[in-house]
C-alpha positions as CSV (number, residue, x, y, z in Angstrom):
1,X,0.0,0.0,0.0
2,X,1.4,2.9,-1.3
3,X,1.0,6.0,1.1
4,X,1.1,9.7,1.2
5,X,4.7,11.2,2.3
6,X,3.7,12.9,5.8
7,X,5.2,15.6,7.7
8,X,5.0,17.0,11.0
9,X,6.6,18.8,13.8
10,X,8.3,16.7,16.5
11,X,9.2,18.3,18.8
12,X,6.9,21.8,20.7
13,X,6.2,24.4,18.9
14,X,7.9,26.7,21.4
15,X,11.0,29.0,21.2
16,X,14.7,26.9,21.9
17,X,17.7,25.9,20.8
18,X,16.9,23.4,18.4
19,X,13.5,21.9,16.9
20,X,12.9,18.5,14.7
21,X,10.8,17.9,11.5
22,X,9.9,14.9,10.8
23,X,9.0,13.4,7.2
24,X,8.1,10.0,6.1
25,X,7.2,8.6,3.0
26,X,7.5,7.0,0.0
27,X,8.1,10.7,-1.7
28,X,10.4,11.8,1.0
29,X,13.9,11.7,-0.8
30,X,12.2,13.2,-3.6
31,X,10.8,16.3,-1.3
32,X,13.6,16.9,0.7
33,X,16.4,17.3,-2.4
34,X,14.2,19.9,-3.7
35,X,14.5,22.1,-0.6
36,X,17.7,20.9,1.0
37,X,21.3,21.8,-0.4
38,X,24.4,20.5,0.5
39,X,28.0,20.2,-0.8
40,X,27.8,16.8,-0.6
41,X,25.2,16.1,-3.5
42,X,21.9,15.1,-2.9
43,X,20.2,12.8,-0.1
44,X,20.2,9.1,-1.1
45,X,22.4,7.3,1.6
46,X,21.4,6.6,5.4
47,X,23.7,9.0,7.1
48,X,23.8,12.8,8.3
49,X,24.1,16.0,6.4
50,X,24.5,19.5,6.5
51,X,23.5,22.2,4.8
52,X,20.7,24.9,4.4
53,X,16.7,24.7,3.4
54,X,16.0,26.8,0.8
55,X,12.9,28.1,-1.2
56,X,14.3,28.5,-4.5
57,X,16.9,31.7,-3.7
58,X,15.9,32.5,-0.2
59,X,17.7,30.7,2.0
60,X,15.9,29.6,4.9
61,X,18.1,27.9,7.6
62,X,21.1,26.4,7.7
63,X,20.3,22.6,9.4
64,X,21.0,18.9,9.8
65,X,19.1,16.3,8.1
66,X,19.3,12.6,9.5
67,X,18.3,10.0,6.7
68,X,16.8,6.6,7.1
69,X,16.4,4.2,4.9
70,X,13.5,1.9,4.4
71,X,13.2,-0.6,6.2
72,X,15.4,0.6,9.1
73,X,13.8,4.3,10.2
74,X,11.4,4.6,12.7
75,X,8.3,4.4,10.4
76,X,9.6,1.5,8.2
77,X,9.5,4.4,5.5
78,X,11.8,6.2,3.9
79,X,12.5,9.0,6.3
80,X,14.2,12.3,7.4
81,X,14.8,14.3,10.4
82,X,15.3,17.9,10.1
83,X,17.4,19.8,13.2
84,X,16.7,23.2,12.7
85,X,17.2,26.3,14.7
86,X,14.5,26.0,17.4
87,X,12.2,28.9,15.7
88,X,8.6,28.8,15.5
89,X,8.8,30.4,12.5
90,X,11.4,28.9,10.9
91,X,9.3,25.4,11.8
92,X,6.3,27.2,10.5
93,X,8.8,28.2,7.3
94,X,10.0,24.5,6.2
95,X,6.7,22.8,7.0
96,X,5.1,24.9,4.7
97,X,7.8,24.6,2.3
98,X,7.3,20.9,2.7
99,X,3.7,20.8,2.1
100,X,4.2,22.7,-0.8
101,X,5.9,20.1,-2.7
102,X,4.1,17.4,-2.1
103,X,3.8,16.5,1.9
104,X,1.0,16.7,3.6
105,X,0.6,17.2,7.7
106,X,0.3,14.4,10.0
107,X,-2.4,13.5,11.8
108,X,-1.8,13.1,15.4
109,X,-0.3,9.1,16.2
110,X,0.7,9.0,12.1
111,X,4.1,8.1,12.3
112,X,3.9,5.5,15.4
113,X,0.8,4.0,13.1
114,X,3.3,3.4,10.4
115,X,5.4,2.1,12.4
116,X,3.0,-0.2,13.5
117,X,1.5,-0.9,10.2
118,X,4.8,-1.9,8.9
119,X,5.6,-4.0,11.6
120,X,8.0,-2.3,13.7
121,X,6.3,-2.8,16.7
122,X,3.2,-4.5,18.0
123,X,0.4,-2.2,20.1
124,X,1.2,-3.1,22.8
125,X,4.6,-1.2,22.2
126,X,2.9,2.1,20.1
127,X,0.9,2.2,23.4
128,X,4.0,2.4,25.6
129,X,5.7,5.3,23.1
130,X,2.0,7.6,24.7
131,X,3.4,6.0,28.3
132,X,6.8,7.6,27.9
133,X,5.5,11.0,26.7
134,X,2.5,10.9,29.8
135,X,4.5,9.4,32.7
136,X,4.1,11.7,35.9
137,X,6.7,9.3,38.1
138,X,10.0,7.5,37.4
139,X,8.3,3.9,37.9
140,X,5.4,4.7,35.5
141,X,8.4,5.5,33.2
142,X,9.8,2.5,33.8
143,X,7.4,0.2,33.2
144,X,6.3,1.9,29.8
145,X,9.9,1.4,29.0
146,X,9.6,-2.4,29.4
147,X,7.0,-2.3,27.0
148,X,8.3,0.2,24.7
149,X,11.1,-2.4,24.4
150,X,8.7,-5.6,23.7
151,X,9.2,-7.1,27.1
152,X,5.6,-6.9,28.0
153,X,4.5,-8.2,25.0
154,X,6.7,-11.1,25.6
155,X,5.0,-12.2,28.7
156,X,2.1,-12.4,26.9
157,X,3.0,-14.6,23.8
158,X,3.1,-17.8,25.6
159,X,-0.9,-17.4,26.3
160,X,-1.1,-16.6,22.4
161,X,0.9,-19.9,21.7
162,X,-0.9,-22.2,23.9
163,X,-4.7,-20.9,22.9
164,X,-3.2,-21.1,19.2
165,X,-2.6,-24.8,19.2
166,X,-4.9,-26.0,20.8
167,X,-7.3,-24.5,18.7
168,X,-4.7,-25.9,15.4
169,X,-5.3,-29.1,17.4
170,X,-8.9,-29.8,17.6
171,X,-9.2,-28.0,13.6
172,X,-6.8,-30.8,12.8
173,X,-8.4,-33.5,14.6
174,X,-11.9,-32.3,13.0
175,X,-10.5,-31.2,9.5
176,X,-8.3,-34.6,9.3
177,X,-9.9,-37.6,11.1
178,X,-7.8,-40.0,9.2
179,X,-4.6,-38.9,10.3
180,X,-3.6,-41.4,13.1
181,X,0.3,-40.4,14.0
182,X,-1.6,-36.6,15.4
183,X,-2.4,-36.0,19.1
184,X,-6.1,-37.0,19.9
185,X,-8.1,-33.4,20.9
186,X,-10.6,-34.7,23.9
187,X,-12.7,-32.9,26.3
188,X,-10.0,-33.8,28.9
189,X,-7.3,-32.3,27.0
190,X,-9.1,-29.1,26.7
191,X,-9.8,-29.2,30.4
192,X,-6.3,-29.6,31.3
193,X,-5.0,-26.8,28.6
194,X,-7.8,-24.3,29.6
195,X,-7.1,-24.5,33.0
196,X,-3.7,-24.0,32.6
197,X,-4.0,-21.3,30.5
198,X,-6.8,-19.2,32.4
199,X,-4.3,-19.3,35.7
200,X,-1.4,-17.6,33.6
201,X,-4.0,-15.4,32.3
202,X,-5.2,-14.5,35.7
203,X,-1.5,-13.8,36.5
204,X,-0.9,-11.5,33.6
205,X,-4.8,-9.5,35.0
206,X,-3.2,-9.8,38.9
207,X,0.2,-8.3,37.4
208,X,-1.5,-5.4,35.6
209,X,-3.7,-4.1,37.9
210,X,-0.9,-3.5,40.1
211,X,1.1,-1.9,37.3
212,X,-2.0,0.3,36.1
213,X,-1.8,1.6,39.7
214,X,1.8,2.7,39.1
215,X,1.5,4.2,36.0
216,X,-2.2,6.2,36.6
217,X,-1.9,6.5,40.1
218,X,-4.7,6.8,42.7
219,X,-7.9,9.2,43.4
220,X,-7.9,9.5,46.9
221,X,-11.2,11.2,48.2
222,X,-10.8,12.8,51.7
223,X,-14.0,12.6,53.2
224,X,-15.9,14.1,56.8
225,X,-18.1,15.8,58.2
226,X,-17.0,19.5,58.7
227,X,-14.1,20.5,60.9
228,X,-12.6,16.7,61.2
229,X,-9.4,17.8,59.4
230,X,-9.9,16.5,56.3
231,X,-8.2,20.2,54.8
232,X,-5.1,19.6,57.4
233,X,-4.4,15.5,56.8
234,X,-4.5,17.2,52.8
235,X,-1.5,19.8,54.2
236,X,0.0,17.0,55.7
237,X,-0.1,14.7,53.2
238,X,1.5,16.9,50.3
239,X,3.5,18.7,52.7
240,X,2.6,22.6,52.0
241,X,-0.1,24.8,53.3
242,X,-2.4,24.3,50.3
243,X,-5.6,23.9,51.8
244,X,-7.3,26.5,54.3
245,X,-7.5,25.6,57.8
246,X,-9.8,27.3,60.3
247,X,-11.9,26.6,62.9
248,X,-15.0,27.6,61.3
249,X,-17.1,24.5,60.1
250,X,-17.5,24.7,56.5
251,X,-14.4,26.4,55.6
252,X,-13.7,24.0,52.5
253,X,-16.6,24.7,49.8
254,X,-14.3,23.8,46.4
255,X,-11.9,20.8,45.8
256,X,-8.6,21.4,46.9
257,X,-6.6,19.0,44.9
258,X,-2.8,18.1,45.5
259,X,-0.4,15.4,43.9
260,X,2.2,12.9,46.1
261,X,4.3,9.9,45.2
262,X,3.8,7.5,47.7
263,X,5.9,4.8,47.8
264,X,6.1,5.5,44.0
265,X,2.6,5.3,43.3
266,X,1.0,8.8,42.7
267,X,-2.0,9.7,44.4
268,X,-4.1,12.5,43.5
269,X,-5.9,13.9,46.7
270,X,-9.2,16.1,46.4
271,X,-9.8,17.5,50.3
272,X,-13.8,18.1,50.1
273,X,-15.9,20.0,51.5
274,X,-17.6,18.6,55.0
275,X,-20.6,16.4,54.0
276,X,-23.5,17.6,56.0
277,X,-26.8,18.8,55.6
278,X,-26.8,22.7,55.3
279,X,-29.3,25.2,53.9
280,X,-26.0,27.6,52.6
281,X,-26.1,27.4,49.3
282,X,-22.5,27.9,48.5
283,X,-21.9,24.9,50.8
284,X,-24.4,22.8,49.2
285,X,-22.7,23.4,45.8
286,X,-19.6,22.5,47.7
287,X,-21.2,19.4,49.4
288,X,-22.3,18.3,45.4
289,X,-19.2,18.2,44.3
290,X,-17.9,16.1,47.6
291,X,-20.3,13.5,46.6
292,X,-19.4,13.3,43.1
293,X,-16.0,12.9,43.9
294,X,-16.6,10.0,46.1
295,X,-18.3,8.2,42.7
296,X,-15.3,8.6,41.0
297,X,-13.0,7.8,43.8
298,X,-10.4,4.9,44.0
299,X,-10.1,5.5,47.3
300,X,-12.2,7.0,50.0
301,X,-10.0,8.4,53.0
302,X,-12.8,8.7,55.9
303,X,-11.4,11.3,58.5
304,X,-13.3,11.0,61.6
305,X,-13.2,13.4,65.2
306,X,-11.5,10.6,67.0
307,X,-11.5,12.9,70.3
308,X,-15.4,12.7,69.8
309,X,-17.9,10.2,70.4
310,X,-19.7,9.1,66.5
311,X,-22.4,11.3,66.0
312,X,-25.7,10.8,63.0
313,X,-23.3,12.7,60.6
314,X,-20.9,10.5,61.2
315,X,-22.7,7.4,60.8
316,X,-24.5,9.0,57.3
317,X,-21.1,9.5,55.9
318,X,-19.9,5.6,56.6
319,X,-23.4,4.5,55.3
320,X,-22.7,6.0,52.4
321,X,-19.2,4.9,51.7
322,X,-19.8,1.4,52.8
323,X,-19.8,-0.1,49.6
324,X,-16.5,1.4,48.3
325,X,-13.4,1.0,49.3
326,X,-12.2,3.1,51.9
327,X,-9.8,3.6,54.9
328,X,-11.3,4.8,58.0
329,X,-9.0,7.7,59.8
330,X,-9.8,8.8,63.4
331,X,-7.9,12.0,63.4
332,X,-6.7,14.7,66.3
333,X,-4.6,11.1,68.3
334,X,-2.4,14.1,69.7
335,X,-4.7,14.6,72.2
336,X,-5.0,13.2,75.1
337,X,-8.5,12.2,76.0
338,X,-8.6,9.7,72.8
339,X,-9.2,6.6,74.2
340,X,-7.3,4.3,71.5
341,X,-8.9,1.0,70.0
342,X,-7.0,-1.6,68.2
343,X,-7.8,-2.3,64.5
344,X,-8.7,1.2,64.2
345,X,-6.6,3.6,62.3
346,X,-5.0,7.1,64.4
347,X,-3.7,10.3,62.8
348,X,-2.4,13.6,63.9
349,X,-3.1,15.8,60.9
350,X,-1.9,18.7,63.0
351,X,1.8,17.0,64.3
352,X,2.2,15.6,60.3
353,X,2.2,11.6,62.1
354,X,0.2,10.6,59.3
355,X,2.6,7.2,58.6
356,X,0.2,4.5,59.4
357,X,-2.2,6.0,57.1
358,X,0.4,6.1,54.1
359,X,1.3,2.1,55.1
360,X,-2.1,1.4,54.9
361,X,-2.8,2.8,51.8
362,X,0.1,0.7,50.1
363,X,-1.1,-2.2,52.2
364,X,-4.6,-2.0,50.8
365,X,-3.8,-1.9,47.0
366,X,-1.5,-4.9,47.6
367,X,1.4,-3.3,45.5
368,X,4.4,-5.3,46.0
369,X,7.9,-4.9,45.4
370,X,8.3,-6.6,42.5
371,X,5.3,-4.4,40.4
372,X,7.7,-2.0,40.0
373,X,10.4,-3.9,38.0
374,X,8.5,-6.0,36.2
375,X,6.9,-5.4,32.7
376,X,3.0,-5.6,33.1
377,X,-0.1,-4.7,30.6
378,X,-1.8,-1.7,32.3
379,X,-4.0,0.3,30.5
380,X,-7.7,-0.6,30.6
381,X,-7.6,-2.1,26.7
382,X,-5.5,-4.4,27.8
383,X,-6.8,-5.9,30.5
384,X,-10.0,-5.6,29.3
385,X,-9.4,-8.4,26.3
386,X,-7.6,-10.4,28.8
387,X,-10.5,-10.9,31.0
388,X,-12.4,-11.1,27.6
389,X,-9.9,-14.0,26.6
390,X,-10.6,-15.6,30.0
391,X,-14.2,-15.6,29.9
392,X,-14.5,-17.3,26.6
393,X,-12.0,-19.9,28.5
394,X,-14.5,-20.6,31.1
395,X,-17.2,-20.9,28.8
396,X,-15.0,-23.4,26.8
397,X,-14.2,-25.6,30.3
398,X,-18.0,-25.6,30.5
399,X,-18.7,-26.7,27.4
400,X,-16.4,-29.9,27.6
401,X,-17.9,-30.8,31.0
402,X,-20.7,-31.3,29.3
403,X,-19.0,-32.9,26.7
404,X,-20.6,-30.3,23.5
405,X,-18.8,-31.4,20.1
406,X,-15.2,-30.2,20.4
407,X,-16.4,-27.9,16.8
408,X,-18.6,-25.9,19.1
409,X,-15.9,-25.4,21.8
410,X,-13.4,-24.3,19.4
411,X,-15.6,-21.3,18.7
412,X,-15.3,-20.0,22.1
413,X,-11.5,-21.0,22.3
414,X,-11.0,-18.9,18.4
415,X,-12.8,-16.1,20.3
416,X,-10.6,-16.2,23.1
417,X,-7.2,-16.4,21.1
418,X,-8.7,-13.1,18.5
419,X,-9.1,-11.3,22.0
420,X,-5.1,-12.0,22.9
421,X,-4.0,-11.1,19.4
422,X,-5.9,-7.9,19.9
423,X,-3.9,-7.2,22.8
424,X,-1.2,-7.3,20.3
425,X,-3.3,-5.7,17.6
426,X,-2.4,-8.5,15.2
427,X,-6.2,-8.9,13.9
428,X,-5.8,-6.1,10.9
429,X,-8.2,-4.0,13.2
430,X,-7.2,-0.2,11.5
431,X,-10.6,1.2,13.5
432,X,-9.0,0.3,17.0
433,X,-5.5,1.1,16.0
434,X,-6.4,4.6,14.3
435,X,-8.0,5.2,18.0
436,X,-5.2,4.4,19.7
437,X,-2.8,6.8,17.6
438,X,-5.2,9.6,17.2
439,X,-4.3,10.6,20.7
440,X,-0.8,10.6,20.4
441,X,1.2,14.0,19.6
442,X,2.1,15.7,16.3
443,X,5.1,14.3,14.8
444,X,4.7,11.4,17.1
């Protein structure tokens, strides 16, 4: 398939020392001697150049061009790098230049599709390239870095392989019933693969829910009634004075949000406004948004008055957090008239000894050690078509115990091995790729 020679900005379209074009393409040599000059001839050899771009007479910057050859670039494609001087409008200047003999601009995610629709990496890897840009924390990096360099889809090829011949097995069997020197496929064979294969599965599910934590972090509600110290356990928490703290009841009417790496996980803290019922109408707005919050919650941090006996706003508030999961904190165990229980969680937001709260929060998501240098699938996608992939396992199992025709449990085990090589994004799929790369960057 015979595409149309793109072109884009890769790196921001700010002022600094130096900024990158990118073009790729079957026309690329073609457009870029018209426009580049060197004393070295034209551009037809991998290598580096230098020399000016230049619209007929007018010079328009002098600059290095890197050139790859097809197959080995990026994209697959033939393609160039331009290192200009980091000008908007010189960048402005040779894109247009560009475009005007015969590129066209990329659409966001164009050159990782390429890259992907010439098989230079699987999804699973074009997906890690939007990790790197997005990571927020050192071990998010990380981990898209395993992926970026195939390790995560590694991990997941042996599932592929096993789904892929048992279902080559049974097609035989069915497809070639005279061929005597092939394993025989039986309901108890498909018991025994399916079951091992759901278990690794469920590994690869365990594995990337604790590395999705890692790389999105947590929403961590802090929750109350007014004047617990929800505002000061926030202070404490991020360590600054964001967060107003009075005496007053009601003081917080807006989310206060602040950011902190725990234990390298991220969690993003929204202090909200005492939950109570109030005929002020600023503080009912504010109370609205407290409750919203909570819905979109990971985590529900429940301050309580722990120098105060549970009152009826304190027992709507763990009503209507029972069903989510949630730490409860009695705050204010600085003073000295709390009469401490065990199994229950103290605080002093005011003297920062907030450490058994930040154990328990680690405790609670069960991230181990080992999450954090391991490779792992941990976007949503992903995990998603794995517990798809599981569920047409089970429905296979349950289909040989009851001993259907191995032709109608082969459906379900096909369905289960086109889920894994979505994961990879080896089905031909363009729609779910093209949705994938239409959120990346420009030039990306």
């Amino acid at each position: 398939m015979k595409l149309e020679t793109i072109v884009a900005l890769a790196t921001p379209p700010l002022k600094s020392a130096l900024g990158i074009i990118r073009l790729s393409g079957m026309e690329t040599f073609t457009i870029i001697n018209r426009v580049f000059f060197t004393n070295t001839g034209s551009l037809s050899e991998r290598g580096i150049y230098h020399g000016w771009i230049k619209d007929g007479d007018e010079t328009i910057d002098e600059v290095v061009v890197l050139a790859y050859i097809q197959p080995k670039s990026y994209t697959g494609e033939d393609l160039v790098e331009i290192i200009f001087h980091g000008s908007p409008l010189i960048a402005q200047q040779i894109l247009s230049i560009l475009i005007k003999y015969g590129a066209r601009s990329a659409e966001p995610g164009e050159f990782s599709s390429r890259a992907f629709l010439n098989n230079k990496i699987d999804l699973i890897q074009a997906e890690a390239i939007n990790d790197m840009i997005n990571a927020t924390s050192l071990e998010a990096k990380k981990l898209a870095l395993y992926s970026l360099k195939g390790e995560t889809s590694d991990k997941i090829l042996p599932v592929q392989v096993k789904i892929a011949d048992l279902v080559s097995l049974i097609e035989v069997n069915i497809d070639y019933p005279e061929y005597t020197d092939i394993e025989i496929a039986t309901t108890e064979k498909v018991l025994a693969d399916t079951n091992e294969i759901t278990k690794a599965i469920d590994l690869l599910i365990d594995e990337g829910r604790q590395g999705k934590i890692i790389k999105e972090g947590l929403k961590v509600a802090i929750v109350g009634k007014p004047n617990v110290g929800k505002s000061s356990l926030l202070n404490a928490l991020i360590g600054e004075e964001k967060a107003i703290v009075t005496n007053v009841a009601g003081t917080t009417r807006d989310i206060v949000e602040g950011e902190i790496n725990l234990d390298g996980i991220i969690l993003h803290l929204y202090d909200t406004a005492g939950i109570r019922e109030s005929q002020d109408q600023i503080e009912s707005i504010g109370i609205g948004k407290a409750k919203q919050v909570l819905t979109d919650a990971d985590l529900i941090i429940l301050v309580i008055d722990g120098s105060r006996t549970l009152d009826e706003e304190d027992q709507k508030i763990l009503e209507l957090t029972q069903e989510r999961k949630r730490l409860i904190v009695y705050n204010k165990s600085d003073l000295t008239n709390i009469e401490k229980h065990d199994g229950k969680l103290y605080v002093s937001a005011l003297t920062k000894d907030i450490s058994a709260l930040k154990r328990a929060i680690v405790k609670l998501f069960a991230i181990d050690n080992a999450s954090f240098s391991r490779p792992s699938l941990t976007n949503a996608r992903q995990l998603g078509l794995l517990a798809q992939a599981k569920q047409n396992l089970l429905t296979a199992q349950e289909l040989a115990k009851q001993k259907i025709p191995l032709d109608l449990i082969n459906v379900e085990l096909q369905a289960a091995l086109m889920a894994i090589n979505d994961v990879l994004g080896k089905t031909g799929d363009s729609d779910l790729s093209q949705e994938i790369f239409s959120r990346f960057c420009l030039g990306k």
